[in-house]
N, C-alpha and C positions, 0 to 999 in steps of 0.2 A: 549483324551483331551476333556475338555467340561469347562462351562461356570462357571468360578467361582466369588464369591464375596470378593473384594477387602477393599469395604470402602460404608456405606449406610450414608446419609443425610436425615432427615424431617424438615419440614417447615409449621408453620400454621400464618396465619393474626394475627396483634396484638389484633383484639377487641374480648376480650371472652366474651361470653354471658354465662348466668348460666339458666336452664331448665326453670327455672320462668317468668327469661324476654324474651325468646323465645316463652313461650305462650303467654304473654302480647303481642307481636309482631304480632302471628297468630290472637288473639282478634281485634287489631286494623284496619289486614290488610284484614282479610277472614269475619271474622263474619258481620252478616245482622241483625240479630235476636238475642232474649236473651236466644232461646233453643239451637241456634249455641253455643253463649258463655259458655252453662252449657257441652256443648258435649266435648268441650276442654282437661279440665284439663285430664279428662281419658286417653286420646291420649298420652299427655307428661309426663304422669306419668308410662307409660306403655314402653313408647319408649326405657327405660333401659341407657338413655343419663343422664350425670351432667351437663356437659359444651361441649361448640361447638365454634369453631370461624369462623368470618365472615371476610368475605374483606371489610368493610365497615367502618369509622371511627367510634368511641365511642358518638361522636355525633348525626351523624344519626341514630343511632339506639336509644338513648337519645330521639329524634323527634321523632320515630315512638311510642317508647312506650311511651312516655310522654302525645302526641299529638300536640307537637309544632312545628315549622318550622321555627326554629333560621338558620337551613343550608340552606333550599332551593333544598333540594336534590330531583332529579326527582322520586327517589324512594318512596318516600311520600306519602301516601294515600291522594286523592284526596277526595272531600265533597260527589260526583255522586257516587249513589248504583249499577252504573256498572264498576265502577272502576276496571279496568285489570290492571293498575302497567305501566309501561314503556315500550317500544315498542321495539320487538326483537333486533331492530339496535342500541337502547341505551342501551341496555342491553350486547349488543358485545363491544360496547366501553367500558363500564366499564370494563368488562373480557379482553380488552386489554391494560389497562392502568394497571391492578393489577396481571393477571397470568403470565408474565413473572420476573420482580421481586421476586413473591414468588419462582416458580420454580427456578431461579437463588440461590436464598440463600440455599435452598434445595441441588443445584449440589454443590454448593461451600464446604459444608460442608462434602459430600459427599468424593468428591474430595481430599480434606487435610486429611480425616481418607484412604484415598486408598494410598498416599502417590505417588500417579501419578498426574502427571504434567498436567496442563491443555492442553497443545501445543502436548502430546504427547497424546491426545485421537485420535483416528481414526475415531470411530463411533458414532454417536448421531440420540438416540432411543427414540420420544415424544410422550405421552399418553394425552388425552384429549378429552371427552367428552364435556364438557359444553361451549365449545367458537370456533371459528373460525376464524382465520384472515391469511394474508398473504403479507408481512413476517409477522409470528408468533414469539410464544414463542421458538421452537429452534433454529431462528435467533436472537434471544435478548442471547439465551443462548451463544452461538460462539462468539457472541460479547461481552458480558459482563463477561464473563469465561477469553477470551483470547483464544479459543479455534482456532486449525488451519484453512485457510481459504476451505482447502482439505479437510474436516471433513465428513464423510458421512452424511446423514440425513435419514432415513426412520421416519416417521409420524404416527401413527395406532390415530383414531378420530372413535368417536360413539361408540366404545366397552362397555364403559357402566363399571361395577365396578369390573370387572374380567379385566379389560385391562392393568392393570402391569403383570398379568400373559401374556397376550402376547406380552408384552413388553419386558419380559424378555425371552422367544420362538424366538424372532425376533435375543437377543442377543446371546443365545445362538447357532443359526445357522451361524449369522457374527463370531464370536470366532471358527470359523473353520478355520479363518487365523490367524497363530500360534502369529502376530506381533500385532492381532486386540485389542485395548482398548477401550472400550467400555462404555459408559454413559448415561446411561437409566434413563430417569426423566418424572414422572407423577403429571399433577397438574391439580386442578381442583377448579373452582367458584361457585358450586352449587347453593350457595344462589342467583345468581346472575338470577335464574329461579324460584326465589318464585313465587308461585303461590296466584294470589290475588283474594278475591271474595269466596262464597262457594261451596267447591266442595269436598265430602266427603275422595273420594281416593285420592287426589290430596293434601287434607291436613295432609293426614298419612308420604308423600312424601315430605312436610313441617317440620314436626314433627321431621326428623329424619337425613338429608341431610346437609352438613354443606364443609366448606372450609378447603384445606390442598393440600401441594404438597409433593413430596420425589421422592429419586434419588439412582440408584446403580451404582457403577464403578465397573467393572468386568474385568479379561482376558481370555483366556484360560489354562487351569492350569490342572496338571495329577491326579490321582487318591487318589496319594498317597499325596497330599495336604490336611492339615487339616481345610481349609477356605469350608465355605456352596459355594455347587457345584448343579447348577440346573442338574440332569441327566436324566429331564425325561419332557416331556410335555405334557396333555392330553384333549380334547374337547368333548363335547358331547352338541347334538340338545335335549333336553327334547321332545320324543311326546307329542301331543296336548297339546300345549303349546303356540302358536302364539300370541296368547291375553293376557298371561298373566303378560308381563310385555314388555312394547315398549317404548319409547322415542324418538319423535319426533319434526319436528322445528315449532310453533305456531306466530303467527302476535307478540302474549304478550312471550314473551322467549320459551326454548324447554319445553315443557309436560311430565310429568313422567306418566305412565300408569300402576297401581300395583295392579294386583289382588289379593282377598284373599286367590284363591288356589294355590299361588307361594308355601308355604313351604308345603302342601301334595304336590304339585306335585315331588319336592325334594324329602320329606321322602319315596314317593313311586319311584321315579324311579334313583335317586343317588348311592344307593348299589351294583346293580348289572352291571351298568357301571363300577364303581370303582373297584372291583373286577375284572374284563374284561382288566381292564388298567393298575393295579399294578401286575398282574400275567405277563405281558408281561417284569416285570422286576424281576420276580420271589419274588415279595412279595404278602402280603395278607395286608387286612385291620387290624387284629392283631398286624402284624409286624410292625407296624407306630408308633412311639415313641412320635410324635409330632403332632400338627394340628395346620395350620393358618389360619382357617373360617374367610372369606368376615362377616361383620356384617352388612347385610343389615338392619338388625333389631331382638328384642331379637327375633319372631318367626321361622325367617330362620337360627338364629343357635339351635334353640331348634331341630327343623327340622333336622336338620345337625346331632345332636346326636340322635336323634331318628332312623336316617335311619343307620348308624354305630354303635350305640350302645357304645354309649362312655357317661363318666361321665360328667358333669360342670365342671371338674378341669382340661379336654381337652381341654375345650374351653374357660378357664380363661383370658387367653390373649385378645383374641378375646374380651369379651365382656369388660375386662378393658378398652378396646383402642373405643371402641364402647362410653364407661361409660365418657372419658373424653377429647374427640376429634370428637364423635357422626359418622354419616356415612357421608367420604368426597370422597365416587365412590374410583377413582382407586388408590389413592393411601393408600388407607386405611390398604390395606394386605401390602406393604409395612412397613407401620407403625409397622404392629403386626410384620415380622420378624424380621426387628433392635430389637425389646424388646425379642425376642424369641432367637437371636443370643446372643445378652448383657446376657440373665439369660444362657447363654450356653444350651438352650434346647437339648433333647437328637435329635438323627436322625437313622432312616431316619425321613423326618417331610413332611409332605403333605401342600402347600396352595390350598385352593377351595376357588373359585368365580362365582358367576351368574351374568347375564346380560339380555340383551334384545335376547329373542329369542324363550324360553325362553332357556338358553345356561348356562353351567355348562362347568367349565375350572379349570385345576387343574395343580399343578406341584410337583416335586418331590425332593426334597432336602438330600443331603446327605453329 
């Protein structure tokens, strides 16, 4: 027995923003100078993003690019050339007023495609990097699900954008009790850690970072079921790597920290981990029909096929969901498998995700 998929849900904010007015956005809110303004466009044209959306209403984001302040929103660029943006604690309020809602709509739909009952889930599995509160998001979800008051909970926070893969490692160990249903839901506010003022790495992390939640209802299920069955889980530390990519809690929201030798360090040391982890199930990288690349950005999936040797039309998914949903952390490989299950991708299918660490997480679908 092992962990199968029942019914997935996604969920993004209503305000889509289109690539244009996202840099209008970084002009208003980062730039000091008129050689910052010229350094811009490059960034967002490079990003491999269309559209993105934001937890924020269509108005404030209206005021920032406009320059007006009909809302009054704290998020508002201030007149002072030191201006940092809003201050970590109102920055967790907003992420609590708006991520559980999204995640909510996310299970719910989830939910109704799984054909399981809200009252009969067991388990509830919460992914989230960019906010903190308590009660949280998977006490907004029990309550506003209907979920039972006996519901497990386990939490995974700070994993960064590989963390529905361990979200779904967490379910597929609870699915060792034959009666377990299971509800895995990942949501995240990224924007709600724009980074204001200019800071070169920090605005590539601007550039590409965006809002979105999604959910899987799973049980355990045999072999001989035809539904996508995680069978496999796998982790790996990248050496010397410590620096290259961290996220931490700052006075002005959490910090992204992204260096530019994240995708060689990928292309040089992903290979032969992977090879090391799919022979333990008696595959090879050949034998992968499918891929669901994290799109941290286009260079880390280029990366990705460089160190595999795979075509663009491997990583087609990936970069569409990239193209029109932009990078929203963990639930983004979610995203890409609903679209990869919908076109019936072949399998077996791999997801890979990085995070902070710098950490490579992968899983096995079949």
């Amino acid at each position: 027995m092992t962990f199968g998929i029942l019914g997935m849900g996604t969920a993004v904010p209503a305000s889509a923003v289109a690539q244009r007015e996202a840099e209008a956005i970084a002009r208003a809110l980062c730039c000091r100078t008129e050689e910052h303004a010229t350094w811009l466009p490059g960034v967002y044209e490079q990003s491999g993003i269309r559209t993105r959306y934001l937890a924020f209403e269509p108005e404030v984001v209206a005021d920032v690019v406009n320059g007006t302040r009909h809302t009054g929103s704290i998020f508002l660029p201030s007149s002072g050339a030191d201006d940092r943006g809003p201050t970590t604690g109102q920055r967790m309020q907003h992420y609590r007023e708006h991520a559980g809602p999204l995640a909510r709509k996310a299970a719910a739909q989830a939910l109704d495609r799984s054909g399981v009952r809200a009252r009969d889930i067991t388990h509830l599995v919460t992914v989230s990097c960019t906010g903190f509160s308590a009660p949280g998001a998977d006490v907004e979800l029990m309550r506003g699900l209907g979920l039972a008051a006996t519901t497990e909970r386990t939490h995974l926070g700070f994993m960064g954008c590989h963390g529905a893969l361990n979200g779904l490692r967490v379910a597929r160990a609870l699915c060792a009790e034959p009666k377990a249903r299971l509800l895995v839901c990942a949501v995240e506010l990224c924007s709600v850690h724009y980074h204001y003022g200019w800071d070169a790495q920090k605005l590539v992390a601007n550039a590409l970072f965006s809002d979105g939640a999604a959910a899987v209802v799973g049980a355990a299920v045999g072999d001989a079921e035809t539904t996508w069955k995680v069978k496999a889980n796998g982790s790996c530390l990248i050496p010397d790597s410590a620096d290259a990519m961290s996220w931490t809690v700052g006075d002005h929201g959490f910090e992204m920290t992204l260096s530019r030798a994240v995708p060689a360090l990928i292309a040089r040391h992903l290979r032969p981990w992977l090879e090391r982890w799919l022979a333990t199930s008696g595959l090879s990288v050949e034998a992968i029909r499918s891929w669901a690349v994290h799109p941290g950005g286009p260079r880390i999936v280029a990366a990705v096929e460089e160190a595999l040797d795979l075509g663009r039309d491997a990583t087609a998914v990936s970069r569409d969901v990239l193209a029109e949903y932009g990078n929203m952390s963990s639930p983004t490989l979610l995203f890409i498998l609903e679209r990869l299950r919908q076109e019936n991708g072949p399998r077996p299918c791999v997801a890979l995700g990085f995070g902070p660490g710098l950490h490579a997480e992968a899983a096995l679908f079949q």
